[in-house]
Each structure stands twice: as structure tokens, then as C-alpha cells.
C-alpha positions, 0 to 999 in steps of 0.5 A, spaced: 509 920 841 507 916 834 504 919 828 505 917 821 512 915 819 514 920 825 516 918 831 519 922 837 521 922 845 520 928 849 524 928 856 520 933 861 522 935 868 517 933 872 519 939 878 518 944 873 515 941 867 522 945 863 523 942 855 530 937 857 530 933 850 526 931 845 528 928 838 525 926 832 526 920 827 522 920 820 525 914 817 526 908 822 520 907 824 516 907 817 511 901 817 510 902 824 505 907 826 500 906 830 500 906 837 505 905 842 509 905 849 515 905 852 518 900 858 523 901 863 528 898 859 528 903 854 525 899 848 519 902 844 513 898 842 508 899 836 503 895 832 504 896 824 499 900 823 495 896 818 496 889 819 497 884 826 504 884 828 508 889 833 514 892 832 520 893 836 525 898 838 530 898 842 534 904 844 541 902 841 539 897 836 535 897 830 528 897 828 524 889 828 517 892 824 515 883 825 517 881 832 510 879 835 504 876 830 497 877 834 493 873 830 488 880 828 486 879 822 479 879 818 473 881 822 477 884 828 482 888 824 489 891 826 492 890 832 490 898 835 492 898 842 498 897 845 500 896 852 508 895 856 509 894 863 516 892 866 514 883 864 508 884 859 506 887 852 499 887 853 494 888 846 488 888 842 485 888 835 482 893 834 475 890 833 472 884 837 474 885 845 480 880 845 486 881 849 492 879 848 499 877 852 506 877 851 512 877 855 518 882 853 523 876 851 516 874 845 517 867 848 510 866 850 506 870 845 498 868 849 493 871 843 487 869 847 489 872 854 483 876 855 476 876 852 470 880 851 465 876 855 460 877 850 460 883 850 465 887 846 467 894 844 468 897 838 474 901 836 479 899 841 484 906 841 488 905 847 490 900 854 493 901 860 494 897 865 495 897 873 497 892 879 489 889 878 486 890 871 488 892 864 483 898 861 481 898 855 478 904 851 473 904 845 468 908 841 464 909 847 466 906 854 472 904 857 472 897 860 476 893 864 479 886 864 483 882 869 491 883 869 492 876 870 487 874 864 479 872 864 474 875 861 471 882 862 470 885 868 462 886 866 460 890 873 464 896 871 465 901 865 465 908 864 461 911 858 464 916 856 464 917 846 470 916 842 475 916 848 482 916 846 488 917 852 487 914 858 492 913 864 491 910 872 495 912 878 493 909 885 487 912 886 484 915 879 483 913 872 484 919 867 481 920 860 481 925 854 476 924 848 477 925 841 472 932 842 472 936 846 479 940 850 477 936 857 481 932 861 476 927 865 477 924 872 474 918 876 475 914 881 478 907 880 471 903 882 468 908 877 465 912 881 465 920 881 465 921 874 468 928 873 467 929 864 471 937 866 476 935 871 481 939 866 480 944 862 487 945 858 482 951 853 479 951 846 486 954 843 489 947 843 483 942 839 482 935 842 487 932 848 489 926 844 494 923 849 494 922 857 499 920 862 500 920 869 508 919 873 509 921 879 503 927 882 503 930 875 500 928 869 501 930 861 497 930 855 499 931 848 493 935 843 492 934 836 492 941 834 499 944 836 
């Protein structure tokens, strides 16, 4: 998790869902805190927060706050959405639909990998990715995009105001808003809508963060 100048891990049982680990860092991320992921190789990526570049953090080694420019400047904003897989960091601006690549050695950095179509949401707040497209998330809709790049998939979007965490396994997208104490659940062609799949109760504010391993899925509030 990211927010502020404050970046921690948390390591949960998945059999049991018990607390194994979990730390906190105020100080080596400064600079970097917008959203992020984690890869298999256990390096953090990050946008800066405020500007066009990502950050990187290996596990073992020190903070790089410039390892990637993404070309998201002017009327697109800040690099906002970030996405790793095991071969790919995939991004986009916060305005403006524009999908970018790039491998995990920052070798072949593609700022145009993607394109709106046109058509562009605004607000992009979160990416997630699965064997056969990259998912976007914005102010009002979640949109889709091939994962070996092109332009928008404009036959398929789920409407659905201010969505913030999103996560896909192999048969669901799941999905949070930034109001609201619901987890939402459709099938991957965008059919079945369910807007009160997962109730999580009032008591913890909005669910701002969502994530699926395994047969469980996670999910972080804003409010403690």
C-alpha cells in the first residue's frame, strides 16, 4: 500500500486470512506516492506522485524516484495508474486515454502502446491487466484495452461513478468506488453487473483498493 510519503507491505495467510508481517517505511519513498504494484521479483513500482516519471524499488536496494519518463506532462497531467506484470510495467496519464509500456529492464520504454480511440476517459485511477487485455479504470467506466497494444476495445465498458481498485481473475472483474462500502462483481465480457456483490459494512468508509489471489480476494478502505 502507498499514501503520502508512507509506504508499507502487508503479508497475509491466504488459508486463514491471519496478519504474517507487515512494515512500514516514512522515509525511502518520499517523492513517490502515487499508485503502485508489486512484481514477482519483488520490486515496487510507483508514479511520482506529481509529475511523468516512475519510480522503482527493489527490495534489497535503493529507491530510483526517475527510472522511467512516460512522456505525461501538460494537458494529460501525471503519470496516475500503474500496472506490473512478470515482463511489463503498463501506465497511463492521468488524462487523455493513453496507454503506455514498458519492459522490466526500462530497455523499451513504448509511451504510445495504446490509445483511447478517440474516446477517452477521464481520471484514470487504477490498471489491471489479464492474458488478453489491460483494464483501465476513470471517473465513470471502466474500459479495456488489448494487452499486446492498439487502440480501446469501444464494444466493451462497465459504467459504474468514480471507480477506484480493480483486480480480475479467471472468470470475474471486481471493482470498488470511491463512495459507497461495496465490492462489485461482473463477468469478464461485462455482462452480469452485480453493484452489491460484497458488502464489507458502513463502519469501514469506502473500499479504495481491491485484489484477487488465489480463490480470495482482498481489499483495503480508506477509513481504518
Amino acid at each position: 500500500w502507498a499514501a503520502d510519503s508512507s509506504v508499507g507491505t502487508v503479508q497475509i495467510d491466504d488459508a486463514t486470512g491471519a496478519l504474517v508481517d507487515g512494515t512500514r517505511d516514512d522515509n525511502a519513498y518520499t517523492g513517490c506516492v502515487g499508485q503502485y504494484t508489486w512484481t514477482a521479483n519483488s520490486t515496487a513500482y510507483y508514479s511520482d506522485g506529481y509529475g511523468s516519471y516512475i519510480c522503482r524499488h527493489q527490495y534489497a536496494g535503493a529507491p530510483q524516484t526517475n527510472w522511467i519518463n512516460t512522456g505525461c506532462t501538460g494537458s494529460e497531467g501525471q503519470v496516475s495508474a500503474l500496472y506490473a506484470t512478470d515482463d511489463y510495467v503498463y501506465y497511463m496519464c492521468m488524462f487523455g486515454g493513453r496507454l503506455g509500456r514498458v519492459d522490466l529492464a526500462g530497455t523499451n520504454n513504448i509511451q504510445d502502446f495504446g490509445n483511447s480511440g478517440g474516446s477517452p476517459q477521464s481520471y484514470a485511477y487504477r490498471l489491471t491487466a489479464d492474458a488478453n487485455w489491460v483494464y483501465a479504470t476513470g471517473s465513470d467506466r471502466i474500459t479495456r484495452y488489448p494487452i499486446d497494444g492498439g487502440s480501446m476495445d469501444p464494444g466493451w465498458y462497465i459504467s459504474s461513478g468514480d471507480v477506484r481498485g480493480v483486480a480480475v481473475d479467471s472468470e470475474h472483474i471486481y471493482w470498488s468506488t470511491s463512495s459507497g462500502h461495496y465490492i462489485r462483481r461482473a463477468n469478464l465480457d461485462g455482462t452480469g453487473v452485480d453493484s452489491t456483490w460484497l458488502d464489507i459494512g458502513g463502519q469501514y468508509g469506502s473500499v479504495w483498493g481491491v485484489t484477487v489471489t488465489g480463490s480470495s480476494v482482498y481489499w483495503m478502505t480508506r477509513s481504518p
